[in-house]
mmCIF file of the C-alpha atoms, coordinates in Angstrom:
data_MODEL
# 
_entry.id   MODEL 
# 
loop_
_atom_site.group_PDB 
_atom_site.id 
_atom_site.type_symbol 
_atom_site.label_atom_id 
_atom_site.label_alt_id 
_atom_site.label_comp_id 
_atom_site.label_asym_id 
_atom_site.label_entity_id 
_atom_site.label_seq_id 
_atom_site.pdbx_PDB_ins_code 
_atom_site.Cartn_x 
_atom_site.Cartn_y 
_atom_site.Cartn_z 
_atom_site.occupancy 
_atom_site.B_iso_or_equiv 
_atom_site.pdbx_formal_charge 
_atom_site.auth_seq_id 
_atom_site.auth_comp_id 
_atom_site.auth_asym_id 
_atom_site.auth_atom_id 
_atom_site.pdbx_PDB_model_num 
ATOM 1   C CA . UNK A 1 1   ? 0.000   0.000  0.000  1.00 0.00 ? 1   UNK A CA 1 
ATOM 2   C CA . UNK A 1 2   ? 2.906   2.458  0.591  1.00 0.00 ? 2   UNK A CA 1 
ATOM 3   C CA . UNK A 1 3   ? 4.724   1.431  -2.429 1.00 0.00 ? 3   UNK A CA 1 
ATOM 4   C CA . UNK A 1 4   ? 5.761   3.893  -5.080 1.00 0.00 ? 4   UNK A CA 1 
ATOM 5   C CA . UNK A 1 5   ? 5.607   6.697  -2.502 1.00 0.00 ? 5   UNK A CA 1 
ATOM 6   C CA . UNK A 1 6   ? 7.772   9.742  -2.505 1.00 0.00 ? 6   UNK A CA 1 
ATOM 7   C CA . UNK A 1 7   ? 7.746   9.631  1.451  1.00 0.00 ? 7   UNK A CA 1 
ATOM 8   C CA . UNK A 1 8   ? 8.700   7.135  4.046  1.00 0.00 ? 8   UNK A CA 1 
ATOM 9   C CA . UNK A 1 9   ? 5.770   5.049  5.854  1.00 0.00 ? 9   UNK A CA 1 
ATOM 10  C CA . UNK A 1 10  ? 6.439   6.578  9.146  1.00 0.00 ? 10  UNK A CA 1 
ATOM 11  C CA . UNK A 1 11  ? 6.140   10.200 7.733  1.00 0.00 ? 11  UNK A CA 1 
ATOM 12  C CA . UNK A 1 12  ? 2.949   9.559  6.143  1.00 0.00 ? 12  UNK A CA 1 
ATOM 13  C CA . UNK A 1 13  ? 1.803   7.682  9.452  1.00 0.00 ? 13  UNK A CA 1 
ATOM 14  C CA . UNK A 1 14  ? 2.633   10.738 11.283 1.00 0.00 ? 14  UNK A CA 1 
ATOM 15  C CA . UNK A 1 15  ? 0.668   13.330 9.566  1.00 0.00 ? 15  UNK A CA 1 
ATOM 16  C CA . UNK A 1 16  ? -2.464  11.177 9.264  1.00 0.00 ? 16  UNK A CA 1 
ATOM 17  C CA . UNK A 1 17  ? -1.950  10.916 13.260 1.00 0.00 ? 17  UNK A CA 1 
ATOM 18  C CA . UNK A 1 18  ? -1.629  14.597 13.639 1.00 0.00 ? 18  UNK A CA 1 
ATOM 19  C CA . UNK A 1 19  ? -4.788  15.152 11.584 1.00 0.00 ? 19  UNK A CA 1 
ATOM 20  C CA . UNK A 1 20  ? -6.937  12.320 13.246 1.00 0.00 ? 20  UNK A CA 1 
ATOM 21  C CA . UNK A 1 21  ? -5.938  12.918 16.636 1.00 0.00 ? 21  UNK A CA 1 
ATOM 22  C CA . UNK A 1 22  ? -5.505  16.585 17.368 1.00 0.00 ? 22  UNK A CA 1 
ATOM 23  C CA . UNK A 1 23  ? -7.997  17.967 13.960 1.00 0.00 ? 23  UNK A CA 1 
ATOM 24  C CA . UNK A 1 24  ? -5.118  20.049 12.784 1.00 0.00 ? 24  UNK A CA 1 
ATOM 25  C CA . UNK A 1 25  ? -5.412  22.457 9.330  1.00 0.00 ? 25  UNK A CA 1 
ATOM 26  C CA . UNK A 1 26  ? -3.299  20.963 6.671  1.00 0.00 ? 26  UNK A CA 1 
ATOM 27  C CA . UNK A 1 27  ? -1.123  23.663 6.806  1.00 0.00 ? 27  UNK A CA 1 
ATOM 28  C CA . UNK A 1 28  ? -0.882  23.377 10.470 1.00 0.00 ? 28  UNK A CA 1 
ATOM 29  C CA . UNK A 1 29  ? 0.676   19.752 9.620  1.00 0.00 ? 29  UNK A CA 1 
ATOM 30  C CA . UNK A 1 30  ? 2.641   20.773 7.028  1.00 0.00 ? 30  UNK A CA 1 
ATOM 31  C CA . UNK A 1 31  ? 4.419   23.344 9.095  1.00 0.00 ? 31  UNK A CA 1 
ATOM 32  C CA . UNK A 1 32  ? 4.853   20.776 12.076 1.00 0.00 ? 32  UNK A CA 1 
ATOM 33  C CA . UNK A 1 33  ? 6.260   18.458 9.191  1.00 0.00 ? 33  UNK A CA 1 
ATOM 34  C CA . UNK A 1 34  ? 8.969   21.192 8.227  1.00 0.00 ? 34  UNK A CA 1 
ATOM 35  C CA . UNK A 1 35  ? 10.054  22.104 11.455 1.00 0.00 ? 35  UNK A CA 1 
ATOM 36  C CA . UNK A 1 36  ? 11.238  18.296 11.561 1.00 0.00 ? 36  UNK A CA 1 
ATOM 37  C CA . UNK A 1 37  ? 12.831  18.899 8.159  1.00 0.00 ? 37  UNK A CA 1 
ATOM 38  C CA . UNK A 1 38  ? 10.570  17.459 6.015  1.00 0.00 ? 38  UNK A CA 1 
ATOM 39  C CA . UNK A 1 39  ? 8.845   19.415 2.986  1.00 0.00 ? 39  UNK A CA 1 
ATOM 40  C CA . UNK A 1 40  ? 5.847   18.302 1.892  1.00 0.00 ? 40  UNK A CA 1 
ATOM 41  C CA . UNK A 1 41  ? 2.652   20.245 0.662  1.00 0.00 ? 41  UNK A CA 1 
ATOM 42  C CA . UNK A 1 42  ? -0.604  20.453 2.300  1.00 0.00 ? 42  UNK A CA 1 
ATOM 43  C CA . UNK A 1 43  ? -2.317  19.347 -0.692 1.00 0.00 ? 43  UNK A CA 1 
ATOM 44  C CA . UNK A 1 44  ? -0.435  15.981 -0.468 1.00 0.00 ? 44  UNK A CA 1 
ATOM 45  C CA . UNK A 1 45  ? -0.899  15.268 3.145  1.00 0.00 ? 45  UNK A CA 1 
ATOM 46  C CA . UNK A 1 46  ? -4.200  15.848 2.452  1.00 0.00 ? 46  UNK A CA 1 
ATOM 47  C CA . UNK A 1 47  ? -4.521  13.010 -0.287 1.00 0.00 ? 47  UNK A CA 1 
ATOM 48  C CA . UNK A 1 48  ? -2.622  11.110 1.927  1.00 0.00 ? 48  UNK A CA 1 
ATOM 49  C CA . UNK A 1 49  ? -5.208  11.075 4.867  1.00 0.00 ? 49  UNK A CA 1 
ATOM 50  C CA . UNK A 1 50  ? -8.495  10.221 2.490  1.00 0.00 ? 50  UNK A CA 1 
ATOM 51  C CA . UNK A 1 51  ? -6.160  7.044  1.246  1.00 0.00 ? 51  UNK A CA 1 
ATOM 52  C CA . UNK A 1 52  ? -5.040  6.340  5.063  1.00 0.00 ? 52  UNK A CA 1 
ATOM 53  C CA . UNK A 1 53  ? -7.337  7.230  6.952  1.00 0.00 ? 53  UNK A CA 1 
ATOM 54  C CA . UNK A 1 54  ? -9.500  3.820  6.267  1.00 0.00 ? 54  UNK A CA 1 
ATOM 55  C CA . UNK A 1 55  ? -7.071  1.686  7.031  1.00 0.00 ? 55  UNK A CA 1 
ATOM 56  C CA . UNK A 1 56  ? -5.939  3.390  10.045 1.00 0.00 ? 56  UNK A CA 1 
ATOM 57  C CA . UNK A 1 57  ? -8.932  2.902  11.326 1.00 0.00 ? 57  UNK A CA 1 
ATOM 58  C CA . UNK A 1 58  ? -9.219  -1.035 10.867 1.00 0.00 ? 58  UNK A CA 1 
ATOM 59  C CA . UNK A 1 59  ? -6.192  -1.157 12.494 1.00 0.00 ? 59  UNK A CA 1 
ATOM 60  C CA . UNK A 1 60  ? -7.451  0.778  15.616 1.00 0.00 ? 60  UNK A CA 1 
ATOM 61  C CA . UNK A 1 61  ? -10.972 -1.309 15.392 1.00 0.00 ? 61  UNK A CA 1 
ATOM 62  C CA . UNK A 1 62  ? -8.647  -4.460 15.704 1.00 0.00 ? 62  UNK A CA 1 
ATOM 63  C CA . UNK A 1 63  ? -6.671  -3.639 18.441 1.00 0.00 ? 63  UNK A CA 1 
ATOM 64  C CA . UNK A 1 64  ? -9.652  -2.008 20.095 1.00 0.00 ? 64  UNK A CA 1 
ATOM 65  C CA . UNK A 1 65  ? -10.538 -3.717 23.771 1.00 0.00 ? 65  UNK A CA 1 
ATOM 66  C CA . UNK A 1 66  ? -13.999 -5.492 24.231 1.00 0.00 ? 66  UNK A CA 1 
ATOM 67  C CA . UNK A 1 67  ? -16.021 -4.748 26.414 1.00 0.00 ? 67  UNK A CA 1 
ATOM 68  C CA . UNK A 1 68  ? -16.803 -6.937 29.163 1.00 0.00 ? 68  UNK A CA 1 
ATOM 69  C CA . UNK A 1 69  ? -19.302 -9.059 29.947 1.00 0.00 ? 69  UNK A CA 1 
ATOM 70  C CA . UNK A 1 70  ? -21.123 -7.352 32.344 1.00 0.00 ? 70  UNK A CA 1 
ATOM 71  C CA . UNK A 1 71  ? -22.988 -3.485 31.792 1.00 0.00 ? 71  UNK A CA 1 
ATOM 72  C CA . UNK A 1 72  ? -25.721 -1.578 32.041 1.00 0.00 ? 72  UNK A CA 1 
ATOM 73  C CA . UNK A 1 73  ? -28.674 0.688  30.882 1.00 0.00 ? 73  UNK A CA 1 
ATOM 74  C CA . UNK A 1 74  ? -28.242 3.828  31.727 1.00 0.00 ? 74  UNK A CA 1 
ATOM 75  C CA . UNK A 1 75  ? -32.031 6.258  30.234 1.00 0.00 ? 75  UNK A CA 1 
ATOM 76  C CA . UNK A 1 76  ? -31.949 9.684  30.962 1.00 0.00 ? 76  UNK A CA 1 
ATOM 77  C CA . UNK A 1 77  ? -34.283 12.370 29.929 1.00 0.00 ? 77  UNK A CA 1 
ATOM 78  C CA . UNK A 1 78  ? -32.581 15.390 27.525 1.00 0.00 ? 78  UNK A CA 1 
ATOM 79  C CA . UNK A 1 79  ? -33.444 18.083 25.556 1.00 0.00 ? 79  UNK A CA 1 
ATOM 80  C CA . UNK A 1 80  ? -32.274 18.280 21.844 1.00 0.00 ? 80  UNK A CA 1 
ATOM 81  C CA . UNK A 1 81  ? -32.735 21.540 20.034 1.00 0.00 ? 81  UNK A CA 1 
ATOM 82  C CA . UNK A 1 82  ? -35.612 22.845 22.456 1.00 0.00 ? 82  UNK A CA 1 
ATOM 83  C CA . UNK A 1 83  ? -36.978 19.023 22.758 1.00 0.00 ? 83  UNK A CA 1 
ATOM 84  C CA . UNK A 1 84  ? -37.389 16.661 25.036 1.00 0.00 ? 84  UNK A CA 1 
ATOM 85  C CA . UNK A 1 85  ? -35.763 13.455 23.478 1.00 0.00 ? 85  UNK A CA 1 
ATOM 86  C CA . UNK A 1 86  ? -34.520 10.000 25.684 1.00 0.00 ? 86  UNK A CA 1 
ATOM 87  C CA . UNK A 1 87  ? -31.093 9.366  25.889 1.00 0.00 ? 87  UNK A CA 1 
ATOM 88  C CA . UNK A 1 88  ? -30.358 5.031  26.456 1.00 0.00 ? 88  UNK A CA 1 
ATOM 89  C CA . UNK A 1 89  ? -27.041 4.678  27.108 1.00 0.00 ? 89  UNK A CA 1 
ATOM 90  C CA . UNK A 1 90  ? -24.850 1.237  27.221 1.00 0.00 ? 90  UNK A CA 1 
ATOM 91  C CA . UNK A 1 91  ? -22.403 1.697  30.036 1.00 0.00 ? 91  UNK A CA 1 
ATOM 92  C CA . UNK A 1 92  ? -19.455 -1.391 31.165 1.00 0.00 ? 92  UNK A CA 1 
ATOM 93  C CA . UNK A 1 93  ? -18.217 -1.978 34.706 1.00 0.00 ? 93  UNK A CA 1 
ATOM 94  C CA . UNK A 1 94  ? -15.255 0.957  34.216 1.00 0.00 ? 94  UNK A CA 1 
ATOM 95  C CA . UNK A 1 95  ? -17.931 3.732  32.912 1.00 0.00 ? 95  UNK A CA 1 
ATOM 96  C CA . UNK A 1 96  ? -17.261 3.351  29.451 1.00 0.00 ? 96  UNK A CA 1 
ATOM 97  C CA . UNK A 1 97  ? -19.669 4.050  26.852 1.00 0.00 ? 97  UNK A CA 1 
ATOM 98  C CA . UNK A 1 98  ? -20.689 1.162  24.845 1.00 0.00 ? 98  UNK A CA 1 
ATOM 99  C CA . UNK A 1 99  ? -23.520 2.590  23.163 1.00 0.00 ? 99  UNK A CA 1 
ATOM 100 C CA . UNK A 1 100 ? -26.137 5.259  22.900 1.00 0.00 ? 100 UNK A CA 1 
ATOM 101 C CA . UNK A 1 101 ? -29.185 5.881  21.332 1.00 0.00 ? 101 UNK A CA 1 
ATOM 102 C CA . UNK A 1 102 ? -31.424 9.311  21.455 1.00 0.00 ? 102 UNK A CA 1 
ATOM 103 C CA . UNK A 1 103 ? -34.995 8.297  20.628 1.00 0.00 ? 103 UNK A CA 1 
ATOM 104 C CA . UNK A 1 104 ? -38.067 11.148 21.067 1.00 0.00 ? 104 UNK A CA 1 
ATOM 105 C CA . UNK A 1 105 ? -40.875 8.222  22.599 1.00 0.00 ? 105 UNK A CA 1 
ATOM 106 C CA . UNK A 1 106 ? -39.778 5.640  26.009 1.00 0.00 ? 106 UNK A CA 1 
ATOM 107 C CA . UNK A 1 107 ? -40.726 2.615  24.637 1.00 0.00 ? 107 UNK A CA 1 
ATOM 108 C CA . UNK A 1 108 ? -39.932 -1.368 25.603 1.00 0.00 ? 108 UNK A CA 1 
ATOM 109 C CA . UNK A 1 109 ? -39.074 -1.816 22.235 1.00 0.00 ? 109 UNK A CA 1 
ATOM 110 C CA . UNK A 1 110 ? -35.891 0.149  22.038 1.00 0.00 ? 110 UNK A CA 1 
ATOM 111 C CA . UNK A 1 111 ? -34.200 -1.158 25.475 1.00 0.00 ? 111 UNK A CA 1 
ATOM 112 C CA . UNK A 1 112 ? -34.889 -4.673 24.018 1.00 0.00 ? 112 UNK A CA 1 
ATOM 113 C CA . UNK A 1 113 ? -33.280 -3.691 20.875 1.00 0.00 ? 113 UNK A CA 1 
ATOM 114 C CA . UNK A 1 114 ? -30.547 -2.221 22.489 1.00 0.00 ? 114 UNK A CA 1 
ATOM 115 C CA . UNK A 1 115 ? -30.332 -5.368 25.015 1.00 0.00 ? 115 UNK A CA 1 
ATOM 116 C CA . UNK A 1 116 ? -30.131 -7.641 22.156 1.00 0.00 ? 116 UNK A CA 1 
ATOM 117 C CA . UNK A 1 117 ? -27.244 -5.925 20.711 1.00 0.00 ? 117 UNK A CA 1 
ATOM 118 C CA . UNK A 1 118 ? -23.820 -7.456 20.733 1.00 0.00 ? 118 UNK A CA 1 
ATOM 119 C CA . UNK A 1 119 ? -21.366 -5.175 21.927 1.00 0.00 ? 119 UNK A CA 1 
ATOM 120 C CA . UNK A 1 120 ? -18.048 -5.787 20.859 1.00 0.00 ? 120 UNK A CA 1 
# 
């Protein structure tokens, strides 16, 4: 996949990191990139994070932890826009959000659906 580039893997890497991770301007990467002696344009860095992006993130999906076994149900009552709307949120044993949903009616029929989900 990085074959027939003008730059090295780990360059590339880097500014598709510093775009994904801290929502940088181009520029702003390409003048990062330059101050660690390497000259490429904003244009291409940009090209390179629509072709890398994907594929960064099936690496992150793999590596990502699963969540465990046990969680919860967490409904709470919000407003969205000036309306009232529910709020279901999945929630594991450390607080971490598995899922949410924001529905406008409190129905049976969503928790189940939400219950029935595999979380991964």
């Amino acid at each position: 996949m990085f074959k027939g580039l003008c730059f090295p893997k780990v360059i590339i890497l880097q500014a598709v990191y510093f775009k994904l991770r801290f929502s940088l301007s181009y520029g702003d990467i390409e003048e990062l990139l330059s101050v660690r002696g390497v000259k490429v344009d904003h244009a291409t860095i940009q090209r390179w994070v629509f072709k890398f992006t994907p594929l960064v993130e099936q690496q992150f999906r793999k590596r990502k932890k699963s969540v465990g076994k046990r969680w919860r149900l967490d409904e709470t009552y919000i407003k969205v826009k000036g309306e009232w709307k529910y709020l279901y949120r999945a929630v594991d044993k450390e607080g971490k959000n598995c899922r949410f949903f924001v529905n406008q009616m409190r129905t049976t029929h969503i928790r189940t659906k939400i219950f029935n989900k595999s979380y991964r």
